[in-house]
N, C-alpha and C positions, 0 to 999 in steps of 0.2 A: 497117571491121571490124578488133578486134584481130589483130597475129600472134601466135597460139598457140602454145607450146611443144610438142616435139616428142614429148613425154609427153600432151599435151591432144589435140593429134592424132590420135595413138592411140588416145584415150581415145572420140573420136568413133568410131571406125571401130568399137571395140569394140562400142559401145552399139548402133549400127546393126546387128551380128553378132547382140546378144544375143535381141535383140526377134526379129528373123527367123527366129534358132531355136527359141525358143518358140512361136510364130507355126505354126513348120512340122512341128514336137511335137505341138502342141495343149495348149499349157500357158498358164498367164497370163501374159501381154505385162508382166513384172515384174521387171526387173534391178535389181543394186546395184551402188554405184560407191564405192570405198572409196580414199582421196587422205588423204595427211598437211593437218594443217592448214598453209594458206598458199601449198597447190600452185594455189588457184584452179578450189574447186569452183564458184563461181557463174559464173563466167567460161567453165566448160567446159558447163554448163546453157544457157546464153544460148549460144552458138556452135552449139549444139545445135537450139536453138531457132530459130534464124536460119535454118536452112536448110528447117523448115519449109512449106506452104503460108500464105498469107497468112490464109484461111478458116479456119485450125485453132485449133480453141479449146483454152486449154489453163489448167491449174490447178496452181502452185506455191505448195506449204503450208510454211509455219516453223513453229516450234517457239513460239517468243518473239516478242513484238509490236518488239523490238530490230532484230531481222535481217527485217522486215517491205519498210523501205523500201531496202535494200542493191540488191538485183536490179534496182529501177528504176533506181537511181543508176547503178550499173555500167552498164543497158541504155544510159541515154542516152548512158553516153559512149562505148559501145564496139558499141552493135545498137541505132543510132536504130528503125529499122525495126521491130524488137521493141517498145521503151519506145514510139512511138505509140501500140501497141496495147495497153498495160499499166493497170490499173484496181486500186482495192487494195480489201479489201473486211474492215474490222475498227474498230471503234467505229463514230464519224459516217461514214464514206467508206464506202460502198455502192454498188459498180462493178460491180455484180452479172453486167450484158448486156458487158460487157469481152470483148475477144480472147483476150487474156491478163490472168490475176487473178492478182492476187497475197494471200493473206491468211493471217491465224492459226487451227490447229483449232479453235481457241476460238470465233473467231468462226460458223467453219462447223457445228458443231454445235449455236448458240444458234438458237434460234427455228427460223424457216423459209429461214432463208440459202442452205441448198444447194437446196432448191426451186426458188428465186426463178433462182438461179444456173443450174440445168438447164432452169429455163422457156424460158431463152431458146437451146438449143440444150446437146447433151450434151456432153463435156469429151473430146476427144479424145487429151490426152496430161496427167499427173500428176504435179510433182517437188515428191518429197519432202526436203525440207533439212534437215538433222538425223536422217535415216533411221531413227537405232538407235531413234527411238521411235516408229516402227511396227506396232509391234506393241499399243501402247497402245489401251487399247477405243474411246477418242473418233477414231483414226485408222483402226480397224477398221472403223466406221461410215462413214466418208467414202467409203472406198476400196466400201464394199460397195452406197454409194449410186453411185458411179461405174460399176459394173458392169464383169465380164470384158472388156468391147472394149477398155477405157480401155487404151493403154499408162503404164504406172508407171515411173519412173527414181528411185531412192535414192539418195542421196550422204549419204554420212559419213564420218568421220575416226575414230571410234570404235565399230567393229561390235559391240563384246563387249560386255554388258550385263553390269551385274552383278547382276539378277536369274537369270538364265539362261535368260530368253524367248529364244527364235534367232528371229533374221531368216529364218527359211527357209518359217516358216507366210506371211511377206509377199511373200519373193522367188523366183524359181522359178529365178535365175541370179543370180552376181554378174560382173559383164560384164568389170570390169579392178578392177585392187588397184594404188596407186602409196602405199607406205608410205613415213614416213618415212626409212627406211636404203634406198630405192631412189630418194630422190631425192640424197642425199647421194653414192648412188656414181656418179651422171650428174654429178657438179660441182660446184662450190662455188656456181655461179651460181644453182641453184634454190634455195637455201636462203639465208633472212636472217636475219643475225644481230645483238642489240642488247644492249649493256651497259649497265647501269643503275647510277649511283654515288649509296650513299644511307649517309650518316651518322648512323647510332643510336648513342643517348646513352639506356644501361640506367637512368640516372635520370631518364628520361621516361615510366616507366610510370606508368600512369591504373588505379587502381582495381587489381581483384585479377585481371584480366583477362588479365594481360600482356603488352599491347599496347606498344610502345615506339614510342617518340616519334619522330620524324625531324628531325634539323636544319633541313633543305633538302631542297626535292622531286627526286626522282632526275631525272635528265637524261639521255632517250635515245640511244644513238649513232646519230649519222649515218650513211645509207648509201643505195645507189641501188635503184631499186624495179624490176621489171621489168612492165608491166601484169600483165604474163599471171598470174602472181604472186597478183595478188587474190583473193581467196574472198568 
């Protein structure tokens, strides 16, 4: 198991508060989790998850077919125990009876997928990655196929829409905030930093575009990663 930062810590003990007080409200088991990019939202889900029953079926949905296979990868290398249990379920790969699924709305709202998926037992816990688009009608559907039991977890880096749909018709708490300027003022260590050196030459434009040319492709700077770090 990863060691988690002392913010990601937190951040468990939070979620565990939030659920419980909804729970004992009588509201929907529905928190958001709002982290600067790079603080290591998937890493703080998987941690989460890990401590789990082995029996709990659980469903994490992306946004983009991109951040699809992320969760697994992180799982295998930081919550074996998670990624055995991990299934992905979007185009050909259909992991429908999985302990843990991992897939795109897209996929779950085609055909009979989330069917197939509850055939084989109900979803006991729900992360949402990219949360601010929850609100979205194809995410409305999933959440309403899952039913009140489901506990929900959101993580986003950007809560504010600019439509001005609020997160609040989806959430019924936001459990912890670790914004950008509050990771900055715990340290330099939570925060990476990278400079990029790229040579444009204005007589590189193409077409009326204005796109400029680049001499030489930029070259990242070097620096040390801390797991926890990962998103």
């Amino acid at each position: 198991m990863i060691q988690l930062r002392d913010y990601q810590q937190e951040c468990l003990v939070a979620i565990d508060q939030a659920l419980a007080d909804a729970e004992a409200a009588g509201r929907l088991p529905r928190t958001l989790v709002i982290a600067a990019t790079g603080t290591g939202k998937t890493v703080i889900f998987l941690a989460w998850l890990d401590k789990l029953p082995t029996d709990a079926r659980v469903l994490i949905i992306a946004h983009r077919r991109e951040l699809i296979y992320q969760p697994r990868d992180r799982a295998a290398e930081f919550c074996p125990a998670v990624a055995e249990r991990m299934g992905v379920v979007m185009g050909q790969e259909d992991d429908v009876g999985a302990q843990v699924i991992v897939a795109t709305v897209q996929s779950l709202t085609s055909g009979d997928r989330m069917a197939r998926i509850l055939a084989h037992g109900p979803i006991d816990v729900c992360i949402l990655d990219e949360a601010h688009h929850g609100t979205a009608s194809t995410y409305l559907r999933v959440l309403d196929e899952l039913g009140p039991e489901c506990r929900v977890i959101g993580f986003t880096a950007t809560p504010m829409r600019t439509d001005g749909d609020g997160l609040r018709r989806v959430f019924s708490s936001c459990a912890y905030r670790f914004p950008i300027d509050a990771a900055i003022r715990r340290g330099p260590s939570q925060v990476r930093c990278a400079g990029v050196l790229v040579a444009l030459d204005a007589q590189g434009r193409q077409g009326d575009r204005g796109r400029l040319g680049a001499r030489e492709p930029g070259r990242p700077a070097q620096g040390r990663e801390h797991p926890g770090d990962r998103s």
